[in-house]
N, C-alpha and C positions, 0 to 999 in steps of 0.2 A: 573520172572527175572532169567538169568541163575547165578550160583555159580562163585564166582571171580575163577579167572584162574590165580596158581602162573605165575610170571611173576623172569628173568632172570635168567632161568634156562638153563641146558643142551639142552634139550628136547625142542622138536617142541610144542607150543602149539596147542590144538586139533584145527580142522577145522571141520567146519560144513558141510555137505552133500551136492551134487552139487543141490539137487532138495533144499534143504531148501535155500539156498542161489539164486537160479535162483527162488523161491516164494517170496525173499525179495526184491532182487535188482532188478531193472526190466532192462532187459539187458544181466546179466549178465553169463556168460557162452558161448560168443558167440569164443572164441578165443580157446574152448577146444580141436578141432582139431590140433593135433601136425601138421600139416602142415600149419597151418594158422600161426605157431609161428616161427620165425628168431630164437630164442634160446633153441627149442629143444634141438636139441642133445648135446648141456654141460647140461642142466637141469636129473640129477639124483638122485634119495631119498640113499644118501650116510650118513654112519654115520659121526658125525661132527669133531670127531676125539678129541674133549675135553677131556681132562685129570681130571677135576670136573663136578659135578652134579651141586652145585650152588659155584659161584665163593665165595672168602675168602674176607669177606666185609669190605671195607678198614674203618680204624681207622675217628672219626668224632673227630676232637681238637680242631675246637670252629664251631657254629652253621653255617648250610650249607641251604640255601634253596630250597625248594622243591615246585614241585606241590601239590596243595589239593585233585587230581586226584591219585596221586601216596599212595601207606601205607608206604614206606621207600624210602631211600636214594636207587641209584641205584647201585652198588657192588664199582662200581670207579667213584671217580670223580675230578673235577678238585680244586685246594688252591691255585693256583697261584695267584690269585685277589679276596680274600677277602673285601667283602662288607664293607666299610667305610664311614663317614659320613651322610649330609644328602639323596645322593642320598643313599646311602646301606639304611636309615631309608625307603626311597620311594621302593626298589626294593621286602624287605622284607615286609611291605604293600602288595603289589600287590601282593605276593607269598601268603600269609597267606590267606589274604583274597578274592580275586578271581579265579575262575576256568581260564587255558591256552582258554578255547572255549569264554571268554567272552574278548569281544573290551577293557574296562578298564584297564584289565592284562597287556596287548600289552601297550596301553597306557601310564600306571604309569609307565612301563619298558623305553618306549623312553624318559619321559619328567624323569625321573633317569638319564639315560645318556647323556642329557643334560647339567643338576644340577652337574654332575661328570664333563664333560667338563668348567664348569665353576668354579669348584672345583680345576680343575688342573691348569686355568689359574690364580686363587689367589695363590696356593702354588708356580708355577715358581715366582708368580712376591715378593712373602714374599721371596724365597731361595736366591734372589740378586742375580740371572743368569736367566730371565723372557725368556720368548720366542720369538724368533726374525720370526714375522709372513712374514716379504722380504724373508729371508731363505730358509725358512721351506717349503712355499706354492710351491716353484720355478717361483718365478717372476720372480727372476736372469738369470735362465736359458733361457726363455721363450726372452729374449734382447741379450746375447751373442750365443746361439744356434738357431739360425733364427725361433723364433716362431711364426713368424705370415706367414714365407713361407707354414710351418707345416698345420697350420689353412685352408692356404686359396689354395692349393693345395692338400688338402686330401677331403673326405669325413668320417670326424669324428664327429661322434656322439656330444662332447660338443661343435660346433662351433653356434648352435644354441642357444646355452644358455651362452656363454661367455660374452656376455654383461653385466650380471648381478652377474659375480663371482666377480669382484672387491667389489662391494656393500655386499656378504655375507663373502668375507674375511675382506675386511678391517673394515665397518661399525663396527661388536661388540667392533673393539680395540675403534675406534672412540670414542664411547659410553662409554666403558669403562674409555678410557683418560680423554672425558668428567666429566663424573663420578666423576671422580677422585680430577680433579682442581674444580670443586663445590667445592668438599668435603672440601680439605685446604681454599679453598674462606671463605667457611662457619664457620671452626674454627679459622681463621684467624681476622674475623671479632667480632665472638663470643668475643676472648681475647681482642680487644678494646675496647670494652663496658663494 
């Protein structure tokens, strides 16, 4: 196995030999003629013109997660949306304990932001200013800007599948309102007994 190779550095990291790499990949080298390539002539071994060797590694102030592929953080990264709740318990899961090459990573990442989507839909409706899903989707617009001329005089990609967006907008409020009037049914009835 070869030696880890720093990683986010100034510097090119090394490349292997066009014969070790044409005994690996099979294939590969077939484009080495500059002529066979559209971007030759910008492509030149110039130096990068960086002013550091390794960047100045920004400040960590509360826990960031990472690959288990990676040994550190990478020089910058992003704090704008800090991991919260249950989905941050699921995103940080999935960081700790699986590799980015394995299907469950992916996974526990989408069914997180799910968990988050339905996270923000209880804090609108706790704030007493919920989300007004007529609004927001443009169903409005879709009756006063002629949108079914749009539809049915284009060739646009979701006209195929419009049938079925009423049912995944509307349906979770459904479900949810559902939800909901159980819910007082069920305490309601609890207090006359």
């Amino acid at each position: 196995m070869s030696e880890r190779i720093p990683v986010y550095t100034s510097a090119a990291p090394p490349v292997p030999s066009a014969e070790e790499l044409r005994a690996r990949i099979p294939g590969w080298g077939v484009d080495l003629d500059p002529a066979d390539r559209p971007s030759y002539p910008k492509e030149r071994d110039e130096p990068t013109g960086a002013h550091w060797d390794l960047p100045e590694q920004q400040e960590e102030t509360s826990p960031r997660e990472r690959s288990i592929e990676h040994m550190r953080l990478t020089p910058v990264f992003g704090t704008v949306a800090p991991l919260h709740g249950l989905s941050g318990v699921i995103r940080r899961y999935s960081y700790e304990r699986y590799s980015e090459a394995r299907a469950a990573h992916w996974l526990l990442l989408i069914a997180a932001d799910r968990v988050d989507a339905i996270e923000s839909h209880v804090r609108s409706l706790a704030s007493g200013r919920p989300d007004n899903p007529v609004t927001e989707t443009g169903v409005r617009t879709e009756l006063t800007h002629d949108g079914l001329a749009a539809r049915r005089d284009s060739k646009r990609a979701d006209v195929n599948h419009q049938w079925i967006d009423p049912v995944l907008v509307a349906g979770p409020w459904l479900l949810a309102g559902a939800a909901a009037v159980a819910g007082v049914r069920r305490l309601i009835r609890g207090r006359r007994d």
